[in-house]
C-alpha atoms as one frame of an Amber mdcrd trajectory, in Angstrom:
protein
   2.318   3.111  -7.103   1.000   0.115  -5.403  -0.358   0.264  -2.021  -0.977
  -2.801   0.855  -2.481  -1.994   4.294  -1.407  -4.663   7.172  -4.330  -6.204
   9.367  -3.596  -3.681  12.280  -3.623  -0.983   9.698  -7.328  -2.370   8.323
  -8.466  -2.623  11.473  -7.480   1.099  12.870  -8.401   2.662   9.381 -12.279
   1.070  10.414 -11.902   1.934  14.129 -11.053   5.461  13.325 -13.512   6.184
  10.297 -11.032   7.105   8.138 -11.182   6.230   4.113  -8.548   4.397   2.481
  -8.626   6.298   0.009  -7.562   9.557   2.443  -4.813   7.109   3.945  -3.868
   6.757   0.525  -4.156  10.018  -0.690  -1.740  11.563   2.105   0.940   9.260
   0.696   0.754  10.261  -2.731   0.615  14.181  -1.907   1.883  14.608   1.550
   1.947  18.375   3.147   4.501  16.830   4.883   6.998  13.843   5.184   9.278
  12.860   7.731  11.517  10.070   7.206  12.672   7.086   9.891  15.076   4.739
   9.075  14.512   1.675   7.433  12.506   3.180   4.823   9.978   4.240   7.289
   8.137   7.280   6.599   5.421   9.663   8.393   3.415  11.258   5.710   0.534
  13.703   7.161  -1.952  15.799   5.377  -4.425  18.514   6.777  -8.005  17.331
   6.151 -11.034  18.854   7.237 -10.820  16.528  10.556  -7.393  17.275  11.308
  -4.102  15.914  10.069  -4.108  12.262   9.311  -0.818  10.865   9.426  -0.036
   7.468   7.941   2.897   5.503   9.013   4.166   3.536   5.904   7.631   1.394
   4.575   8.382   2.419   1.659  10.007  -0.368  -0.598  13.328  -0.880  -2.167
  11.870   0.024  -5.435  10.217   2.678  -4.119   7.207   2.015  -5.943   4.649
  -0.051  -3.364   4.275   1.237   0.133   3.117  -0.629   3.519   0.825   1.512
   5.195   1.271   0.095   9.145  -1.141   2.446  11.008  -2.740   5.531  10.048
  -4.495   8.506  12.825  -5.534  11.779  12.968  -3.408  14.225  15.500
């Protein structure tokens, strides 16, 4: 799986203090998934801070994602 973060996605992951590798992580093992079309997807994950969800497009291919923004709720 291959992962690439857009600049607003960068820049909220550092505004927000959250890790890549947690943005990351909730995409490869989700608690929960809820699909958009155009091969959007919400993937969220309880952490110790919350849930972080990470708003991604998932390729053709399926195998690289485009993480867009990512939050805790």
């Amino acid at each position: 799986m291959k992962f690439r973060f857009t600049n607003h996605a960068k820049s909220q992951l550092l505004d927000r203090d959250i890790a890549l590798s947690r943005a990351i992580e909730t995409i490869r093992k989700p608690d929960s998934v809820e699909p958009a079309p155009g091969n959007v997807l919400a993937c969220r994950k309880l952490f110790e801070n919350g849930i972080l969800e990470v708003i991604c497009v998932r390729s053709r291919s399926k195998n690289e994602y485009l993480i867009i923004t990512a939050y805790y709720r």
